[in-house]
C-alpha positions as CSV (number, residue, x, y, z in Angstrom):
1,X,-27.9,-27.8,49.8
2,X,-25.8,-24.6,50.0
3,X,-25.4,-22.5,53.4
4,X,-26.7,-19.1,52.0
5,X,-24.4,-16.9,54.6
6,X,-21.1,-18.8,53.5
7,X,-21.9,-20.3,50.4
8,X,-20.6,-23.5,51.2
9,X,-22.1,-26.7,49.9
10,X,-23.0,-29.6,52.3
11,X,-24.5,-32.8,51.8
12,X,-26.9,-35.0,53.7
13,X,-25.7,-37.7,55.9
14,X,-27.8,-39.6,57.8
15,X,-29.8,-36.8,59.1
16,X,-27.1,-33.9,59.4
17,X,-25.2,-32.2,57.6
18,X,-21.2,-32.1,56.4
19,X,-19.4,-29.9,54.3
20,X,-18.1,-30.6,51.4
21,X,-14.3,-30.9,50.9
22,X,-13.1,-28.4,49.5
23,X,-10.8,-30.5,47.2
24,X,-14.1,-31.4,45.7
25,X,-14.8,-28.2,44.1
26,X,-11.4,-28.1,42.5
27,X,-12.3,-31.7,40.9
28,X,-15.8,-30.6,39.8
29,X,-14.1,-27.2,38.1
30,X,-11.3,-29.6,36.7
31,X,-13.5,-32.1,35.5
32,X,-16.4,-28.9,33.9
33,X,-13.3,-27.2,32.0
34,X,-12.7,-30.0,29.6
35,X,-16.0,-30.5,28.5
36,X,-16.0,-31.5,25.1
37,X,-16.1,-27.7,23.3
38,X,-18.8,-27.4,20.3
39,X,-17.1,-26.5,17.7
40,X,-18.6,-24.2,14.5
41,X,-17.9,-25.0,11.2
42,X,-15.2,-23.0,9.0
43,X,-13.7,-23.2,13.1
44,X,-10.1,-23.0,13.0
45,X,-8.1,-25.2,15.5
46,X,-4.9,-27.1,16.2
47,X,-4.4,-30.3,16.9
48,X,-2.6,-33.7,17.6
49,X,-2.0,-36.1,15.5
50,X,-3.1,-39.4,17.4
51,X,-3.1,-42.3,15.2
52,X,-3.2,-42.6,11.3
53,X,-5.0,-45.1,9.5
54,X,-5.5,-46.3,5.5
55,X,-7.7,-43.9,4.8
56,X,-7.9,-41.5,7.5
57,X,-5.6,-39.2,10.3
58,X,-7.3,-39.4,13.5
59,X,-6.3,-35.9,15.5
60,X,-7.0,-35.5,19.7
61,X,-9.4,-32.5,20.1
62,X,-10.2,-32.7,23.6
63,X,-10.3,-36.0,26.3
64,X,-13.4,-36.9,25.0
65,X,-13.5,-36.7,21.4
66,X,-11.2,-36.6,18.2
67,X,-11.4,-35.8,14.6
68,X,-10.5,-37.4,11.2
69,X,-9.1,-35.7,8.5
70,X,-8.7,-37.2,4.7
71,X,-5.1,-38.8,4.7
72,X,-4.6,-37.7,0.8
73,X,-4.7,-34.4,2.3
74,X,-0.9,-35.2,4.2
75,X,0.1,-37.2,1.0
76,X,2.2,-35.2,-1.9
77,X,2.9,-36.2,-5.3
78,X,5.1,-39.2,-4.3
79,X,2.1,-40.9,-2.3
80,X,4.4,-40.2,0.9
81,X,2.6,-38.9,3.9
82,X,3.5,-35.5,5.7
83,X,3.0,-36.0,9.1
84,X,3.2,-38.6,11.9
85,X,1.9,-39.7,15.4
86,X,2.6,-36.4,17.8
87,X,2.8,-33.6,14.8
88,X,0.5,-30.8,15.5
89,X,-1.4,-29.8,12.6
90,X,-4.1,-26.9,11.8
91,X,-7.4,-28.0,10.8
92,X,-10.9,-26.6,10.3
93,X,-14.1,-28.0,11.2
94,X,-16.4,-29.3,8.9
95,X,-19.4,-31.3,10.3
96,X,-20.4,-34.3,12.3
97,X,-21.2,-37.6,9.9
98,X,-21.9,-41.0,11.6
99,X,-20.5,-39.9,14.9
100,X,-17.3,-38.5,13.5
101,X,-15.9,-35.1,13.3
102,X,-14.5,-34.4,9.6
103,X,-12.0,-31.3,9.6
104,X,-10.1,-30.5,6.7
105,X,-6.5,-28.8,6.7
106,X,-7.3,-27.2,3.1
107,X,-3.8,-28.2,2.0
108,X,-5.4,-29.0,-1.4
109,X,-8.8,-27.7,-1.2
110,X,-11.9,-29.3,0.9
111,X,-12.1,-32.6,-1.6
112,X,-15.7,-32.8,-1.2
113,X,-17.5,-36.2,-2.8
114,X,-21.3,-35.4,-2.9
115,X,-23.4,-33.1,-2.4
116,X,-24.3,-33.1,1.4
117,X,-20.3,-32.4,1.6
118,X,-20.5,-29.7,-0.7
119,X,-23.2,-28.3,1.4
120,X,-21.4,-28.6,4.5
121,X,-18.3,-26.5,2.9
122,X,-21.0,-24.1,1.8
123,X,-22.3,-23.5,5.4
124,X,-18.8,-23.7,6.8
125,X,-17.6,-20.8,3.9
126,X,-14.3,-23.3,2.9
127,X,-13.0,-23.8,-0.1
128,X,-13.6,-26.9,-2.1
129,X,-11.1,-28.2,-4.5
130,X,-12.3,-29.0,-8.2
131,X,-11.1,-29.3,-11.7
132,X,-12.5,-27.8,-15.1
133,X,-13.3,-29.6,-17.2
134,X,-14.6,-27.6,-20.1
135,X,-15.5,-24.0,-21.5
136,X,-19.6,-24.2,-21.8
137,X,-22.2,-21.0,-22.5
138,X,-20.8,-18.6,-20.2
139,X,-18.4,-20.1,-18.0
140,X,-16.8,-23.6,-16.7
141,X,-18.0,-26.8,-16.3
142,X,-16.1,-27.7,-12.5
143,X,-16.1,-31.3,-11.3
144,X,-15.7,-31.2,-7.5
145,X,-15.6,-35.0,-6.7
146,X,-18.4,-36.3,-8.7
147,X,-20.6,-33.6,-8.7
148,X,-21.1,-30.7,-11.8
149,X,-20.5,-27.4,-10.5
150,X,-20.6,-24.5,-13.1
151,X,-18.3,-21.5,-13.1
152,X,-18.9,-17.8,-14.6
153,X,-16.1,-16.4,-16.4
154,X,-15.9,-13.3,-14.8
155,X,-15.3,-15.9,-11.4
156,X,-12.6,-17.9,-12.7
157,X,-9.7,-14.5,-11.7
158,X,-9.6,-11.3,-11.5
159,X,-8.6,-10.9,-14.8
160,X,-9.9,-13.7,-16.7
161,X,-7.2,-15.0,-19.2
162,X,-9.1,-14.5,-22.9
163,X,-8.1,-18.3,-24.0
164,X,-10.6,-20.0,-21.9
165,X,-8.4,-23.5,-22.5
166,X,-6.0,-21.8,-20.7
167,X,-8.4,-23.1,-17.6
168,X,-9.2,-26.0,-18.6
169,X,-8.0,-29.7,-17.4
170,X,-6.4,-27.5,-14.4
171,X,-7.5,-27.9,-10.8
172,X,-8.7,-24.7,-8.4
173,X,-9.6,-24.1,-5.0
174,X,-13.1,-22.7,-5.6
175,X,-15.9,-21.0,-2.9
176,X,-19.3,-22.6,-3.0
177,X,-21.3,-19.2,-3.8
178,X,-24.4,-20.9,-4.3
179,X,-26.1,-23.9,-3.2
180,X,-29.5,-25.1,-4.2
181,X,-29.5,-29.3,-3.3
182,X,-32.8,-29.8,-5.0
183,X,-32.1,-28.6,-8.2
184,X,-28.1,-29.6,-7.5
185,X,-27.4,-26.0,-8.7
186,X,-24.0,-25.3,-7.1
187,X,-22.2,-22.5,-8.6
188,X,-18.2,-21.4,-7.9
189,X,-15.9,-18.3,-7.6
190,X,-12.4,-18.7,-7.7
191,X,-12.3,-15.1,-8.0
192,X,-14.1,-14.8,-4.2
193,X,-10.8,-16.0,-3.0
194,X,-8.5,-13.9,-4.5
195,X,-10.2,-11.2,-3.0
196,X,-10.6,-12.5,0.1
197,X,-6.9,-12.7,0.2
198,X,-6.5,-9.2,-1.0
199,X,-8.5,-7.7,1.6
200,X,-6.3,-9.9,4.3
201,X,-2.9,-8.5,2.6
202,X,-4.6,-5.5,2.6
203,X,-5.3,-5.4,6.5
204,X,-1.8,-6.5,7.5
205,X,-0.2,-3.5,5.3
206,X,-2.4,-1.1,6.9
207,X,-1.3,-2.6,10.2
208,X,2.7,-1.9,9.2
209,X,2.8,0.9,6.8
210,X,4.0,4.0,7.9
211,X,5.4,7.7,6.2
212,X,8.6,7.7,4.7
213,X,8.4,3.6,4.0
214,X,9.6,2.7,0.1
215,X,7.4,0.4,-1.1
216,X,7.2,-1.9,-4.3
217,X,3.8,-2.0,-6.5
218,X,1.9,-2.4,-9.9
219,X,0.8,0.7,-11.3
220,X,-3.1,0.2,-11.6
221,X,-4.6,2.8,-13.8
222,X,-3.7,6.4,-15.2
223,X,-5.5,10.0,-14.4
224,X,-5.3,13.8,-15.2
225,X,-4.6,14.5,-11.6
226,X,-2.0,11.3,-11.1
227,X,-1.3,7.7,-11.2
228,X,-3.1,4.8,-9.5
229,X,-0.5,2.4,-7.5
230,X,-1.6,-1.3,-6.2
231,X,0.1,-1.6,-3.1
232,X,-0.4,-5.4,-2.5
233,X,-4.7,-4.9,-2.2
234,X,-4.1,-1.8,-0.9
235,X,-4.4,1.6,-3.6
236,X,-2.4,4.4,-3.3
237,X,-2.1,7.7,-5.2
238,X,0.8,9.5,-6.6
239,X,0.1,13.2,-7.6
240,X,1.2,14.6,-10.3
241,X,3.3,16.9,-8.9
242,X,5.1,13.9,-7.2
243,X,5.9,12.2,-10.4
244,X,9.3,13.7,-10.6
245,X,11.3,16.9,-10.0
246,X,10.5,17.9,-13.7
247,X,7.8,19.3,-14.7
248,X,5.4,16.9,-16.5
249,X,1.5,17.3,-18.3
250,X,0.6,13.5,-18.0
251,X,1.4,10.6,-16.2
252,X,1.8,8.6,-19.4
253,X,4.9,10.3,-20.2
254,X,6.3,8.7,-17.2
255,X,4.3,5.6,-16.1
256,X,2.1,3.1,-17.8
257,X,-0.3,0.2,-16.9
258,X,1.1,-2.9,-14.9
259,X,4.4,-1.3,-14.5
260,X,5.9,-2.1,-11.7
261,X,7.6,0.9,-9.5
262,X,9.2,1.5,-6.5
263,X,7.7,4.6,-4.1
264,X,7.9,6.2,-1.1
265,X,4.8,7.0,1.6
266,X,4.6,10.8,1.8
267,X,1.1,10.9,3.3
268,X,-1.4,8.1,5.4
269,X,-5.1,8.8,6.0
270,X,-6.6,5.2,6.8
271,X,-10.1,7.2,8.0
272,X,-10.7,9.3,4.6
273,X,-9.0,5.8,2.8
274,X,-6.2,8.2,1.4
275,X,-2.3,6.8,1.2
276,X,-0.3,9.6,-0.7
277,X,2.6,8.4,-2.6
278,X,5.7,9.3,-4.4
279,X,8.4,8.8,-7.1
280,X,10.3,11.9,-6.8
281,X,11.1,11.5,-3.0
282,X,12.8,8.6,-4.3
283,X,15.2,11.0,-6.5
284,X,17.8,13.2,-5.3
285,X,16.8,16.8,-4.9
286,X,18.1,19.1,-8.0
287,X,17.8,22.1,-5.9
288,X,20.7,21.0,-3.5
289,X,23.2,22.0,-5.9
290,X,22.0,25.1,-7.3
291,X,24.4,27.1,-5.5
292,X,27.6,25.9,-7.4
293,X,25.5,25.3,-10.8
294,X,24.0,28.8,-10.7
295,X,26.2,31.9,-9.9
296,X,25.1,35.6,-9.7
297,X,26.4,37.2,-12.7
298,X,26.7,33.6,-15.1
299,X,24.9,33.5,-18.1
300,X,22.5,30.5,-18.5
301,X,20.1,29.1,-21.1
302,X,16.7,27.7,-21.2
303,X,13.0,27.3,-22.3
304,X,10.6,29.9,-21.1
305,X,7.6,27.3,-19.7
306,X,5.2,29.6,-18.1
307,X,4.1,32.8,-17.8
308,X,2.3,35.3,-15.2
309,X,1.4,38.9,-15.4
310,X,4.4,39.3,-13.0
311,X,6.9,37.4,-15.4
312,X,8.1,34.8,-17.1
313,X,9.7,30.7,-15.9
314,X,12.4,29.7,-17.8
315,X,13.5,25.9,-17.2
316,X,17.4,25.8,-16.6
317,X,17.1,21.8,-15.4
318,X,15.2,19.1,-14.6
319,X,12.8,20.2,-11.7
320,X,14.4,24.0,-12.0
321,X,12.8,27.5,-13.2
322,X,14.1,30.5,-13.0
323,X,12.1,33.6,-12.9
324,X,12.8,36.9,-15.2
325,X,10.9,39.3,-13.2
326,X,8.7,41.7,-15.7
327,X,10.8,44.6,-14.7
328,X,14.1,42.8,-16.0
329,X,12.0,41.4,-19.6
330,X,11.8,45.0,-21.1
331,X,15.5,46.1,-21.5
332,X,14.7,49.4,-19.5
333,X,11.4,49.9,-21.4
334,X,8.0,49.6,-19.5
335,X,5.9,46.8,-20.6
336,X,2.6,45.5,-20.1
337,X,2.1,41.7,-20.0
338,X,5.6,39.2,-20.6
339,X,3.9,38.3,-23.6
340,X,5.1,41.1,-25.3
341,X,8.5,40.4,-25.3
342,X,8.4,36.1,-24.7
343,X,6.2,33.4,-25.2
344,X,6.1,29.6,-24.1
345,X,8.8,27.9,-25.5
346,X,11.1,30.3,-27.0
347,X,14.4,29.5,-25.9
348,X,16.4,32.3,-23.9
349,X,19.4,33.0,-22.2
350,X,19.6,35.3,-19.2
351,X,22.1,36.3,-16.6
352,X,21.8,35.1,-13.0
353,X,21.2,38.1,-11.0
354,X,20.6,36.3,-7.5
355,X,19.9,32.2,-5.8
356,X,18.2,31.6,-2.8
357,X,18.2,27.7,-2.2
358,X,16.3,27.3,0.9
359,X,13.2,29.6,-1.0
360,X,14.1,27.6,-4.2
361,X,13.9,30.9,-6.1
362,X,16.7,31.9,-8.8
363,X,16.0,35.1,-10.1
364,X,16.8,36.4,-14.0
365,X,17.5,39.3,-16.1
366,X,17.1,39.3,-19.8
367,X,19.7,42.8,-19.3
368,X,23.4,42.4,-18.9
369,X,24.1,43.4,-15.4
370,X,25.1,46.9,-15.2
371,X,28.8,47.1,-12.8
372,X,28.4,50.1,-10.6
373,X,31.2,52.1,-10.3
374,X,33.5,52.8,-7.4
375,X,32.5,56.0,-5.8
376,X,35.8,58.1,-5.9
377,X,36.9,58.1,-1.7
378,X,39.8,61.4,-1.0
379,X,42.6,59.7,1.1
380,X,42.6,61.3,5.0
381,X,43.0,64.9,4.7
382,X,43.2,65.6,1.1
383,X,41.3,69.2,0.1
384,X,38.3,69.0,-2.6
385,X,36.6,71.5,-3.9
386,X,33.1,71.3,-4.1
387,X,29.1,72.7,-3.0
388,X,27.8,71.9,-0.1
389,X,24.0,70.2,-1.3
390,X,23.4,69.6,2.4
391,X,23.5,65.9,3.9
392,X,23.0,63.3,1.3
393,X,23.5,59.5,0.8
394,X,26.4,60.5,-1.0
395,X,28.2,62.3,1.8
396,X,27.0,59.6,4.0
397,X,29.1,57.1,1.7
398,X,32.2,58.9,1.8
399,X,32.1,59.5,5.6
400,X,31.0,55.4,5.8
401,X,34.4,54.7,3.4
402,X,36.6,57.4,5.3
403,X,36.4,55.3,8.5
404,X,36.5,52.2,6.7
405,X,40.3,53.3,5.6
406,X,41.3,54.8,9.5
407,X,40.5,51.5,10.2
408,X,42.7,49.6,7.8
C-alpha cells in the first residue's frame, strides 16, 4: 500500500508496516526500462551481431530477445560472409514466425520465399528482391522466390527502356504495390522506388541549398518563358532572361533535353515551390568593360534589334545595346516613329556620344558629333569694341574664363 501524504510504498509485515527501500525502486525502474520493446514492421534498428549459424545471423535486440537475419544477405559473390560476432549492423523488422523475429538488412532486396513473406514485406512497405523473367501482355513476369509476381511497364523505371529484353534475366529490388493472397495476385513497381528515393534526395537538397550555390543538373524539358532544370528530384527554373547575357528568342538555341549544365541559385521560395536559376551569373559580366571598349566620340557598328517610339537598340556585343535616341536618328530633321529612318536588322554604325556603366546605358547618334568651338577669351585688359545686349550667358562665359586665366 502507498502512504497517500508521502507517496511512499510499504509493505505488510506481520501486522505493520515497513517501507520500502528505496534501492528497490531504482531495481524495479531498472528492471521496467528493458522490457522487451514491440517492434513495427518496416522498423528500422541497429543491432549486434551475437552468433552466426549455417543458415542464419542471430543479432541481440534487447536482454530478452534476438533476431535472425538470412546469412546470404552478409555473403557477396565469393560465398564469403561480411560480418562477424560483435559487428553492428542495420536491420529492419519484418514479422514474428515460429517464435522468431526475421529482420532483413535489404542489402540485396527482402528475398522473400512464399507468399505469407511477401505479405509481410507488403505490410512492412520493404522492398523484395526478384528477377524477370519475361516480357508478357503488358509488362513483366517477376519471380520473387517461387512466387509469379507481374510487372507493368510503365513500373519497371521511370523511363522504361523501349527493348523490353533489355529487363529481362536481370534482378530488381521491387515494392509490393498490391497484394491479393487468395487470388496470389501480387503486383510490383520498381519505379515506386525510384521515386521514393527522389523525394528523399529531394528533401536533403532543400535542407542545404541556398542563393548563390552553383549547382550541377539535367535539363528536364524546354518553354517559351525558360528552361526546366532537374536538380537531383528537385526542379528548378531558369528564365529566359537568365540564359545568357545575349539576347536570345528560345531556349533551344541554347539548351536542349538531357543536357547536362552547371547553374547558379539566384532565387529560393520552398513555400510557393519556386527555385530560380541561372546560366548567365555563371558568365562574366560584358558590361564591366564597357568603359575602355566604348569611348565618347568612337565610331562603333551593330544590328539595330529593337525599336520603341523613343528610339532604336543597336547590339554592339554580346549582352550589349546601345540606344540612338529619336532626336539623334533624323540627321537634324524631325521625325515621327524610328521606323522611318531604321528597321530591325539593318546594320548601322553610330558614334558614341556618352557610357554610363553602373545605369548600363550607352547612348548613340547616327550624326557626327558636331566640335564646338572655343569662344574667343580677350587676355586681361585688352579693349574690344562691341554693344552692350545687357547680361547674357555669353558675358557670363567670358567673365567665368577671365578669372580662370588670373588664376593660372
Amino acid at each position: 500500500m502507498t502512504d497517500e501524504k508521502s507517496g511512499t510504498g510499504t509493505t505488510a509485515t506481520g501486522g505493520g508496516e515497513a517501507p520500502l527501500p528505496e534501492e528497490d525502486f531504482g531495481a524495479m525502474f531498472e528492471k521496467d526500462s528493458k522490457m522487451p520493446v514491440r517492434l513495427k514492421p518496416g522498423q528500422k534498428i541497429k543491432a549486434t551481431v551475437i552468433s552466426i549459424s549455417k543458415d542464419m545471423v542471430y543479432v541481440d535486440l534487447d536482454e530478452k530477445s534476438e533476431g535472425v537475419i538470412d546469412l546470404a544477405e552478409f555473403k557477396g559473390a565469393d560465398g564469403i560472409c561480411a560480418v562477424q560476432e560483435g559487428d553492428v549492423v542495420e536491420a529492419y523488422f519484418l514479422h514474428v514466425r515460429d517464435g522468431a523475429k526475421r529482420l532483413t538488412t535489404l542489402r540485396h532486396g527482402y528475398s522473400t520465399l512464399d507468399m505469407a513473406e511477401i505479405r509481410d514485406a507488403h505490410q512492412a512497405n520493404l522492398p523484395v528482391s526478384g528477377k524477370v523473367k519475361a516480357a508478357v501482355k503488358g509488362g513483366f513476369e517477376v519471380m520473387v522466390g517461387g512466387v509469379r509476381c507481374f510487372c507493368p511497364f510503365s513500373q519497371i523505371d521511370l523511363k522504361r527502356d523501349k527493348d523490353s529484353e533489355t529487363y529481362v534475366g536481370q534482378t530488381f529490388p521491387f515494392k509490393v504495390v498490391e497484394f491479393e493472397e487468395e487470388s496470389q495476385n501480387v503486383v510490383l513497381s520498381r519505379r515506386v522506388l525510384f521515386e521514393e528515393e527522389r523525394r528523399a534526395q529531394a528533401d536533403r537538397i532543400r535542407e542545404t541549398l541556398v542563393v548563390g550555390a552553383d549547382l550541377t543538373g539535367t535539363v528536364r524539358s524546354l518553354a517559351n518563358f525558360g528552361a526546366f532544370i532537374d536538380i537531383g528530384g528537385v526542379d528548378g527554373l531558369i528564365p529566359m532572361s537568365e540564359m545568357a547575357w545575349d539576347r536570345t528568342e528560345k531556349a533551344e538555341n541554347i539548351l536542349s533535353p538531357g543536357q547536362e549544365v552547371t547553374v547558379r541559385v539566384i532565387g529560393l521560395d520552398w513555400e510557393k515551390g519556386r527555385l530560380t536559376l541561372s546560366l548567365k551569373a555563371l558568365q562574366s559580366d560584358p558590361w564591366e568593360s564597357v568603359v575602355a571598349a566604348y569611348r565618347p566620340g568612337g565610331r562603333v557598328k551593330g544590328p539595330v534589334v529593337r525599336l520603341t517610339t523613343f528610339g532604336a537598340f543597336v547590339n554592339l556585343a554580346p549582352g550589349i545595346d546601345g540606344l540612338i535616341h529619336i532626336s539623334n536618328l533624323g540627321a537634324g530633321k524631325r521625325i515621327n516613329h524610328p521606323k522611318d529612318v531604321v528597321e530591325v536588322g539593318q546594320v548601322v554604325e553610330p558614334y558614341v556620344i556618352a557610357v554610363d556603366p553602373a545605369k548600363r546605358k550607352i547612348s548613340l547618334s547616327l550624326e557626327t558629333p558636331s566640335e564646338e568651338e572655343e569662344p574667343y577669351v580677350p587676355e586681361s585688359g585688352a579693349t574690344v569694341e562691341g554693344t552692350s545686349g545687357g547680361f547674357g550667358s555669353f558675358g557670363e562665359l567670358i567673365h567665368k574664363r577671365l578669372q580662370q586665366k588670373h588664376k593660372k
